[in-house]
mmCIF file as gemmi writes it, N, C-alpha and C atoms, coordinates in Angstrom:
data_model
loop_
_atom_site.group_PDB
_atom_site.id
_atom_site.type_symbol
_atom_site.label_atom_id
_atom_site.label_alt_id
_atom_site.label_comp_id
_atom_site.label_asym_id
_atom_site.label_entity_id
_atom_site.label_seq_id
_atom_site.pdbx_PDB_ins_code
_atom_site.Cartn_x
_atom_site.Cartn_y
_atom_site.Cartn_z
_atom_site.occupancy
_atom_site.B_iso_or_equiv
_atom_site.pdbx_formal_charge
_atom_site.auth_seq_id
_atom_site.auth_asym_id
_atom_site.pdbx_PDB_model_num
ATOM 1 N N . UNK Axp A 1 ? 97.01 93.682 99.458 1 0 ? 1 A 1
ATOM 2 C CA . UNK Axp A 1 ? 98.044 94.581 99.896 1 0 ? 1 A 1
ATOM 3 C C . UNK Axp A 1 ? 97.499 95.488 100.993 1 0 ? 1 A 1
ATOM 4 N N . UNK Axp A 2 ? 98.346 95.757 101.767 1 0 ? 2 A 1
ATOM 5 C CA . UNK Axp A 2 ? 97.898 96.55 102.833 1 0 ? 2 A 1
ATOM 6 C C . UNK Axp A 2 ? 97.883 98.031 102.579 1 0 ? 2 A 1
ATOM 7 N N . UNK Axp A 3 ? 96.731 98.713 103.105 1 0 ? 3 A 1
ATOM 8 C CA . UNK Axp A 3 ? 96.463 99.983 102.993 1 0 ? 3 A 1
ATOM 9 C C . UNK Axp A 3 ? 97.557 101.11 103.888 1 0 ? 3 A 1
ATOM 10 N N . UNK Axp A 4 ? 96.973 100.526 105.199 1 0 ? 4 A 1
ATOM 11 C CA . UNK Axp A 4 ? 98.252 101.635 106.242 1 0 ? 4 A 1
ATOM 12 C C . UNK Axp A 4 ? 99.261 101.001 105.896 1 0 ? 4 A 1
ATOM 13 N N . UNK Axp A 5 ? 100.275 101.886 106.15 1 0 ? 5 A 1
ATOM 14 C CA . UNK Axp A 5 ? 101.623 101.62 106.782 1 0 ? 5 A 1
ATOM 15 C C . UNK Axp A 5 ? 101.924 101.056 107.885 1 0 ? 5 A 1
ATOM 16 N N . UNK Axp A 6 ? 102.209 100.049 108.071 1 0 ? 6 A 1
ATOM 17 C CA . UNK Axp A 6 ? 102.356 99.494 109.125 1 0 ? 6 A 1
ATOM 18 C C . UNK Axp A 6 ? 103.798 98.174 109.419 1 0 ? 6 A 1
ATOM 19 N N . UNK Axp A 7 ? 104.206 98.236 110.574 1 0 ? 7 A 1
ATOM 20 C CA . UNK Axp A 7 ? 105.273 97.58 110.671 1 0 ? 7 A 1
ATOM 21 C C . UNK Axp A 7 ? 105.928 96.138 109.624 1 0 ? 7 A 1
ATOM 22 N N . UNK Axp A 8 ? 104.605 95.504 109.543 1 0 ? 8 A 1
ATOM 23 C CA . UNK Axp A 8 ? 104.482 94.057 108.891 1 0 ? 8 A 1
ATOM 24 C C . UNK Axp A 8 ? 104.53 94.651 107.191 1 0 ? 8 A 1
ATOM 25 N N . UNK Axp A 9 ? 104.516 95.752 106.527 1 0 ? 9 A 1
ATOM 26 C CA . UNK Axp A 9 ? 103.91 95.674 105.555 1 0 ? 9 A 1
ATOM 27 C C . UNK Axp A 9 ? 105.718 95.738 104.806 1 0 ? 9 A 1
ATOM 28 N N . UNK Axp A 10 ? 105.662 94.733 103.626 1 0 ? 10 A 1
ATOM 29 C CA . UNK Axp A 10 ? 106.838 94.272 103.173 1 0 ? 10 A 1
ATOM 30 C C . UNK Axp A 10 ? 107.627 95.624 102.195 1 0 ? 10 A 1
ATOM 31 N N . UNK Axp A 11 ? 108.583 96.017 102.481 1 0 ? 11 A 1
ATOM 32 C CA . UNK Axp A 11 ? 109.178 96.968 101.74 1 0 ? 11 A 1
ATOM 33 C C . UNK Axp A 11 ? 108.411 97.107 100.273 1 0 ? 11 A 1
ATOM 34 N N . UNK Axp A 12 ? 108.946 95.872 99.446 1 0 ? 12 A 1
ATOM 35 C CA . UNK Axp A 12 ? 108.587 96.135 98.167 1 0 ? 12 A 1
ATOM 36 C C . UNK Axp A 12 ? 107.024 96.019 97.801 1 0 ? 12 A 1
ATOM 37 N N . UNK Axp A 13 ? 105.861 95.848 98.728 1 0 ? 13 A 1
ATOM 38 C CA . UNK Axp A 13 ? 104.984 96.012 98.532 1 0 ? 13 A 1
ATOM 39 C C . UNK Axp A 13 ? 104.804 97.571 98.678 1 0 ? 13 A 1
ATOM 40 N N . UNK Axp A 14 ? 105.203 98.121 99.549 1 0 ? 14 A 1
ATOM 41 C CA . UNK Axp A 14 ? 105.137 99.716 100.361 1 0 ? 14 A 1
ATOM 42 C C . UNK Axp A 14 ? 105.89 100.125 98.65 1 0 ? 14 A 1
ATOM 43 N N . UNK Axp A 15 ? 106.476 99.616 98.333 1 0 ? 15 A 1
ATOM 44 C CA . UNK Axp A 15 ? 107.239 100.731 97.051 1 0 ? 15 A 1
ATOM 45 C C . UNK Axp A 15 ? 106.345 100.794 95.777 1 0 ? 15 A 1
ATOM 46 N N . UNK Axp A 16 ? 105.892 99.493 95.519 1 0 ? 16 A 1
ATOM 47 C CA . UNK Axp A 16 ? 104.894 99.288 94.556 1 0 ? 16 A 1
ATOM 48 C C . UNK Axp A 16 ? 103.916 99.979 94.716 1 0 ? 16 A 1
ATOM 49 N N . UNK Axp A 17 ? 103.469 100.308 95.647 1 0 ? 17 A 1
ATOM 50 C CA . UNK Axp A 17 ? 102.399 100.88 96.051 1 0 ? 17 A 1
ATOM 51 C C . UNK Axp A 17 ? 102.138 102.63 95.769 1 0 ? 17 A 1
ATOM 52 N N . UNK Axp A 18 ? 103.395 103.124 96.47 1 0 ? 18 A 1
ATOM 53 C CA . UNK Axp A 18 ? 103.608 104.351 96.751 1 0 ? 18 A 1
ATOM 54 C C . UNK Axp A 18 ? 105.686 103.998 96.016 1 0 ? 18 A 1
ATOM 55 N N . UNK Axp A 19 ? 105.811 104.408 94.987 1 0 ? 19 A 1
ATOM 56 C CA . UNK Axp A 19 ? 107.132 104.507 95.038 1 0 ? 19 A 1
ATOM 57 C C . UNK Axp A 19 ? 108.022 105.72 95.194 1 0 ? 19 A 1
ATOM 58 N N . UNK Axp A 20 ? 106.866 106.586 95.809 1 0 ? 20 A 1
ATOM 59 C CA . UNK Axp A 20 ? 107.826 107.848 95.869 1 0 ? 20 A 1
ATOM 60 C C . UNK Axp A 20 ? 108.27 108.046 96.911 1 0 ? 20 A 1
ATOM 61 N N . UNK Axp A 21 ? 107.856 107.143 97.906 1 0 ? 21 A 1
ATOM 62 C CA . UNK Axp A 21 ? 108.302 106.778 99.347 1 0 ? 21 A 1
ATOM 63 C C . UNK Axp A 21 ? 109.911 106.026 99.311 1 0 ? 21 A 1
ATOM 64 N N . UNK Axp A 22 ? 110.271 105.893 98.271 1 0 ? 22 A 1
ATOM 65 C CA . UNK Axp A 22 ? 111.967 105.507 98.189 1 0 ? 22 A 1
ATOM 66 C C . UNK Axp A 22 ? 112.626 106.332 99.033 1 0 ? 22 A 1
ATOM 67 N N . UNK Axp A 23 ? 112.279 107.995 98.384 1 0 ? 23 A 1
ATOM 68 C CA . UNK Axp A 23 ? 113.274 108.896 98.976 1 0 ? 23 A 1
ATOM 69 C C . UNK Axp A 23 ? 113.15 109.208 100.393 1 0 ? 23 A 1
ATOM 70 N N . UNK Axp A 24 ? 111.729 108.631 101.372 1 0 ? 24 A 1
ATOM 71 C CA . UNK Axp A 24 ? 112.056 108.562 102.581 1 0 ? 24 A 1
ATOM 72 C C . UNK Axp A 24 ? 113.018 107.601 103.09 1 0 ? 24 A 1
ATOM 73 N N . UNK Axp A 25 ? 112.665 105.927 102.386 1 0 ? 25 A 1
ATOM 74 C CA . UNK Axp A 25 ? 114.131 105.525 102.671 1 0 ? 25 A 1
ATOM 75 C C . UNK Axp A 25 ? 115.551 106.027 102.576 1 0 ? 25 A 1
ATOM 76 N N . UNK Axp A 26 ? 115.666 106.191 101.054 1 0 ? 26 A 1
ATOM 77 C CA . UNK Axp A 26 ? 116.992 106.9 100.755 1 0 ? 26 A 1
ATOM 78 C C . UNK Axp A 26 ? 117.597 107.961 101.875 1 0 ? 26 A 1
ATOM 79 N N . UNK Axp A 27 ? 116.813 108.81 102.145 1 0 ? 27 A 1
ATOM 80 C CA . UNK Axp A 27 ? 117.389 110.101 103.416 1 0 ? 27 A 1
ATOM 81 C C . UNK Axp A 27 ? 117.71 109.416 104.54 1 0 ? 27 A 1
ATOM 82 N N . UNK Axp A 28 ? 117.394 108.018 104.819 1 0 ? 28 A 1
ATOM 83 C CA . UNK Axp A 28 ? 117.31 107.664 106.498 1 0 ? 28 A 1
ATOM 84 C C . UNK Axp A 28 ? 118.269 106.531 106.122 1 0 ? 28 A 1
ATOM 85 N N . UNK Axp A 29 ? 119.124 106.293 104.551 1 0 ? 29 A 1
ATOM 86 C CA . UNK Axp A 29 ? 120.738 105.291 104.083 1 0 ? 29 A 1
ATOM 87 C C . UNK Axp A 29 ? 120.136 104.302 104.168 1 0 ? 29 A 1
ATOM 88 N N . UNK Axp A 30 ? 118.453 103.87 104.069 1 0 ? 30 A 1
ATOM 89 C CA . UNK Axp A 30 ? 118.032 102.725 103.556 1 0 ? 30 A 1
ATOM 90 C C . UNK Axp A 30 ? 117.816 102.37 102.129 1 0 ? 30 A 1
ATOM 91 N N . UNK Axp A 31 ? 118.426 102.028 101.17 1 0 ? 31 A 1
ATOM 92 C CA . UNK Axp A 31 ? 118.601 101.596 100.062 1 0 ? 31 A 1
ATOM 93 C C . UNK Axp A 31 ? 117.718 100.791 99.591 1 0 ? 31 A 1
ATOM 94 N N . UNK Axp A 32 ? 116.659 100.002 100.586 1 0 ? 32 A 1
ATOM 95 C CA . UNK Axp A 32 ? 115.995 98.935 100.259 1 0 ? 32 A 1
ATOM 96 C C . UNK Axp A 32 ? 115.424 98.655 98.641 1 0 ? 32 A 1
ATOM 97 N N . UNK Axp A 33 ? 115.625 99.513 97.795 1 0 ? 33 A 1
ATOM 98 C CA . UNK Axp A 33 ? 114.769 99.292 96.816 1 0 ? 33 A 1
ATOM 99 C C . UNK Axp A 33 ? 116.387 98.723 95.722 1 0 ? 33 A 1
ATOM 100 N N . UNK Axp A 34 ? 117.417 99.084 96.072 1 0 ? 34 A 1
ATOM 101 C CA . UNK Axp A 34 ? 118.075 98.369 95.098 1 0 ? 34 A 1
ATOM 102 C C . UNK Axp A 34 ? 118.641 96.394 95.94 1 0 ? 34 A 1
ATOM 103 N N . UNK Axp A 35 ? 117.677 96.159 97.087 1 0 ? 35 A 1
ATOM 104 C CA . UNK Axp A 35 ? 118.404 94.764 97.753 1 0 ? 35 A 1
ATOM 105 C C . UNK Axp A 35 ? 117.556 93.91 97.16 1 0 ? 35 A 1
ATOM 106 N N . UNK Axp A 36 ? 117.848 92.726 96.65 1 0 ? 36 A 1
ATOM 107 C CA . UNK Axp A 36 ? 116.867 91.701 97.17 1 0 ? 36 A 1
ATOM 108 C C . UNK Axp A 36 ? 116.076 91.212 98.341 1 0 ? 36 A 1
ATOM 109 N N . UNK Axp A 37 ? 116.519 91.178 98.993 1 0 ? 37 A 1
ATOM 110 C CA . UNK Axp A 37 ? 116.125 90.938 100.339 1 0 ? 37 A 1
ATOM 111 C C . UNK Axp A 37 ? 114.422 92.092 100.428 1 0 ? 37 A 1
ATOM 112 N N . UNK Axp A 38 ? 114.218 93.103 99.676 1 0 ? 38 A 1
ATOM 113 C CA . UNK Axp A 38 ? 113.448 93.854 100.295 1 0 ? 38 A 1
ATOM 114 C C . UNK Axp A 38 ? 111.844 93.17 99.747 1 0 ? 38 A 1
ATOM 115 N N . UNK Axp A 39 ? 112.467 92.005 98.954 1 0 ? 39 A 1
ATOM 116 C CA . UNK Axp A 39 ? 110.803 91.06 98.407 1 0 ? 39 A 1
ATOM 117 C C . UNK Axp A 39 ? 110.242 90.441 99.273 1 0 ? 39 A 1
ATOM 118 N N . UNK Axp A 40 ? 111.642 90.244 100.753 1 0 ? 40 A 1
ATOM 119 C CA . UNK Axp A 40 ? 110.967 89.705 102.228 1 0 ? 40 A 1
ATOM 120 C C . UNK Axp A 40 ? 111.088 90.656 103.361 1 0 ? 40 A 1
ATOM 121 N N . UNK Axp A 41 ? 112.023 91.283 103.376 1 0 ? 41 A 1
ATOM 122 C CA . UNK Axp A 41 ? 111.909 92.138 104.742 1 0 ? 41 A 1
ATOM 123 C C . UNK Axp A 41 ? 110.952 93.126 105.187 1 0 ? 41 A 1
ATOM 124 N N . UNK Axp A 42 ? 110.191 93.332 105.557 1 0 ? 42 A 1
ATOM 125 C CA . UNK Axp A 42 ? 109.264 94.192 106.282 1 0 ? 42 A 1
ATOM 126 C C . UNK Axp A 42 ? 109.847 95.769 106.642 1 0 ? 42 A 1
ATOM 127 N N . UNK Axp A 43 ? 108.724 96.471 106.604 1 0 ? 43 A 1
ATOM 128 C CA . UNK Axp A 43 ? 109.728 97.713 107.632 1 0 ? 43 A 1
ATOM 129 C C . UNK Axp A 43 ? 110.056 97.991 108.883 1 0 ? 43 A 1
ATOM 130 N N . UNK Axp A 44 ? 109.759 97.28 109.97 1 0 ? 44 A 1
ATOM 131 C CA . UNK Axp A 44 ? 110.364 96.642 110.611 1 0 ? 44 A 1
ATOM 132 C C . UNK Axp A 44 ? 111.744 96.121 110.971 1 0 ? 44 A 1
ATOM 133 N N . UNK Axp A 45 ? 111.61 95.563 109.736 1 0 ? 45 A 1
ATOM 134 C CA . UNK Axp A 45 ? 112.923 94.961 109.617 1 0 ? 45 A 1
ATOM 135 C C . UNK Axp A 45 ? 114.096 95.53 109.158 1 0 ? 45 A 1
ATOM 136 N N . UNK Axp A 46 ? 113.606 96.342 107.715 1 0 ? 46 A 1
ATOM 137 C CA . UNK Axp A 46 ? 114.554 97.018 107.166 1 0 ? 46 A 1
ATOM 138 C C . UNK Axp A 46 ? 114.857 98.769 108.853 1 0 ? 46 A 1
ATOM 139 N N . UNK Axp A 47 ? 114.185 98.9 109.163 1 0 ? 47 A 1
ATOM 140 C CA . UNK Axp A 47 ? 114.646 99.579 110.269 1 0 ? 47 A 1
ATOM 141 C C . UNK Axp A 47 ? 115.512 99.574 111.284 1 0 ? 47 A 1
ATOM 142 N N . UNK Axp A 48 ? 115.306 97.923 111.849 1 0 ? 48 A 1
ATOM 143 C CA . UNK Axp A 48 ? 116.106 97.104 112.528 1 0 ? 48 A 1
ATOM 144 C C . UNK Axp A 48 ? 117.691 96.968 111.708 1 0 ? 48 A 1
ATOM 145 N N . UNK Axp A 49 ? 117.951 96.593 110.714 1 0 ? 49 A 1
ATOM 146 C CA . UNK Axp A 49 ? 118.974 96.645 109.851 1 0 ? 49 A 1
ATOM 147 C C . UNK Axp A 49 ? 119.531 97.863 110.027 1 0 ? 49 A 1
ATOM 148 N N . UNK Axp A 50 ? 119.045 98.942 109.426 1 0 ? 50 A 1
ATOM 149 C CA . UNK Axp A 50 ? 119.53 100.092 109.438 1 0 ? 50 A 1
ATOM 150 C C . UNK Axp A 50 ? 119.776 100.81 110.501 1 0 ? 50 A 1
ATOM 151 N N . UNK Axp A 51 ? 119.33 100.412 111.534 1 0 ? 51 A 1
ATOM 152 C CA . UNK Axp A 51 ? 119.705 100.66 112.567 1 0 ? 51 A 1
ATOM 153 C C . UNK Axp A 51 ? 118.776 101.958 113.247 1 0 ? 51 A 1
ATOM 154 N N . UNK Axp A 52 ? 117.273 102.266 112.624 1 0 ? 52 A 1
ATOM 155 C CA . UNK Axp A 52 ? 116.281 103.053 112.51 1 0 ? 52 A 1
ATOM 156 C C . UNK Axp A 52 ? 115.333 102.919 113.517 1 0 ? 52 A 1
ATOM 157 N N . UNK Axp A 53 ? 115.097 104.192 113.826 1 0 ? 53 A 1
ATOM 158 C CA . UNK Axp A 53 ? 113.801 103.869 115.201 1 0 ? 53 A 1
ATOM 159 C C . UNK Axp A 53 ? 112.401 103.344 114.805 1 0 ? 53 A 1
ATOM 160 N N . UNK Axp A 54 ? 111.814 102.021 114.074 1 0 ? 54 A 1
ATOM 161 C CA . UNK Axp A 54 ? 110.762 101.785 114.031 1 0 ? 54 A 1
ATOM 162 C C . UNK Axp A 54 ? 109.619 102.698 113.453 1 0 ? 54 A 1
ATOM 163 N N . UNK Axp A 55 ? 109.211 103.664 114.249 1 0 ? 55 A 1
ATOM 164 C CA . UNK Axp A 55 ? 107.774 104.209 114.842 1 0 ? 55 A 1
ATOM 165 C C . UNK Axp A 55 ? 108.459 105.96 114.273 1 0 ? 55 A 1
ATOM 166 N N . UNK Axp A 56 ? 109.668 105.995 113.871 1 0 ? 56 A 1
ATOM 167 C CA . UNK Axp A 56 ? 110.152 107.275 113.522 1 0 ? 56 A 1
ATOM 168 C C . UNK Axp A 56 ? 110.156 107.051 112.044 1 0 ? 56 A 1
ATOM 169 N N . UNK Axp A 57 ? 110.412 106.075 111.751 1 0 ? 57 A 1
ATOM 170 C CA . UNK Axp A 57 ? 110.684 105.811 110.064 1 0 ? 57 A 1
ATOM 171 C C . UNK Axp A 57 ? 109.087 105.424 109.274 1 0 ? 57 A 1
ATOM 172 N N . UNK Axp A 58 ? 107.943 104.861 110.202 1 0 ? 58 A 1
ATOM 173 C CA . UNK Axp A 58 ? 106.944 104.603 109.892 1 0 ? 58 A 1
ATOM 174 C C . UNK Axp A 58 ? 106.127 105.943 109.677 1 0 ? 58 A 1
ATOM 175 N N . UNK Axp A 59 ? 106.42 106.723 110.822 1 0 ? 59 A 1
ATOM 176 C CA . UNK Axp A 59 ? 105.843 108.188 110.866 1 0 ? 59 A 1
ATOM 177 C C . UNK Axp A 59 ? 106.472 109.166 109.83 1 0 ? 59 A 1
ATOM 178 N N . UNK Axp A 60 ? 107.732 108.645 109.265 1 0 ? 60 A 1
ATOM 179 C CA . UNK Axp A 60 ? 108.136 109.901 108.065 1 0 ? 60 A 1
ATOM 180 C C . UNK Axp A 60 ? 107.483 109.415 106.715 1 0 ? 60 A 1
ATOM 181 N N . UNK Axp A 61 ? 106.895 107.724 106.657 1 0 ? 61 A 1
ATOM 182 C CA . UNK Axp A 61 ? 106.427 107.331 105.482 1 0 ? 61 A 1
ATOM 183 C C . UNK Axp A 61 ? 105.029 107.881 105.812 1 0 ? 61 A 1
ATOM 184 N N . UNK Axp A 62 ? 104.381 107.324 106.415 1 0 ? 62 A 1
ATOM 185 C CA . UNK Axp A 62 ? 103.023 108.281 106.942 1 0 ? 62 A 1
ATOM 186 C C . UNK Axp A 62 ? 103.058 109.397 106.161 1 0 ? 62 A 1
ATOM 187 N N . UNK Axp A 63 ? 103.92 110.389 106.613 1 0 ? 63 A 1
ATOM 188 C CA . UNK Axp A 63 ? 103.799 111.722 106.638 1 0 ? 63 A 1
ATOM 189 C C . UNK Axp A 63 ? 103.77 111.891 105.249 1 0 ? 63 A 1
ATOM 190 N N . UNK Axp A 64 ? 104.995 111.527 104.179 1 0 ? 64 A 1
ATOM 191 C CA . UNK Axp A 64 ? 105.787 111.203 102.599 1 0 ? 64 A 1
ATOM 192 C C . UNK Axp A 64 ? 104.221 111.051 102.172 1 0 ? 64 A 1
ATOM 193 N N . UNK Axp A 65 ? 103.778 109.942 102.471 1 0 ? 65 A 1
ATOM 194 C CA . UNK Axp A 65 ? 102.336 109.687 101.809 1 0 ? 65 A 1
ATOM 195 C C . UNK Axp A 65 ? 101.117 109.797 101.434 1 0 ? 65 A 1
ATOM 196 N N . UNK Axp A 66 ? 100.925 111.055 102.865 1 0 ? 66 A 1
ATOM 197 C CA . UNK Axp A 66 ? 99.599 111.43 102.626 1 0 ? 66 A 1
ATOM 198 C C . UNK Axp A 66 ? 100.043 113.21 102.138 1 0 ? 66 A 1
ATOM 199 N N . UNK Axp A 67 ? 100.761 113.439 101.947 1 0 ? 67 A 1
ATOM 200 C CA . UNK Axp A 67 ? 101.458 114.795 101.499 1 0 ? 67 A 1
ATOM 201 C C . UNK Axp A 67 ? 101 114.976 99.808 1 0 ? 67 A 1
């Protein structure tokens, strides 16, 4: 499993990991933790979906995480 946060790293690994990082999704109407889809989509991806700036949503998990 990957350590940073980083674009490639798969939602539900990022939740398993750190699950208190939901509620950065949740605030930004990414739901990912109740989809299926989030056992493949990346954050990246789920950003792209949501319609999220990448490098803004990576930087609020960043931030969520080392807090």
């Amino acid at each position: 499993m990957q350590e940073n946060i980083e674009p490639s790293l798969r939602i539900m690994e990022l939740l398993a990991s750190h699950p208190e990082l939901r509620e950065v999704l949740h605030r930004n109407g990414a739901f990912c933790d109740e989809c299926v889809a989030a056992n493949f989509d990346t954050v990246q991806q789920a950003a792209i979906m949501h319609g999220l700036d990448v490098q803004e949503l990576i930087a609020q998990l960043r931030a969520a995480k080392s807090s």
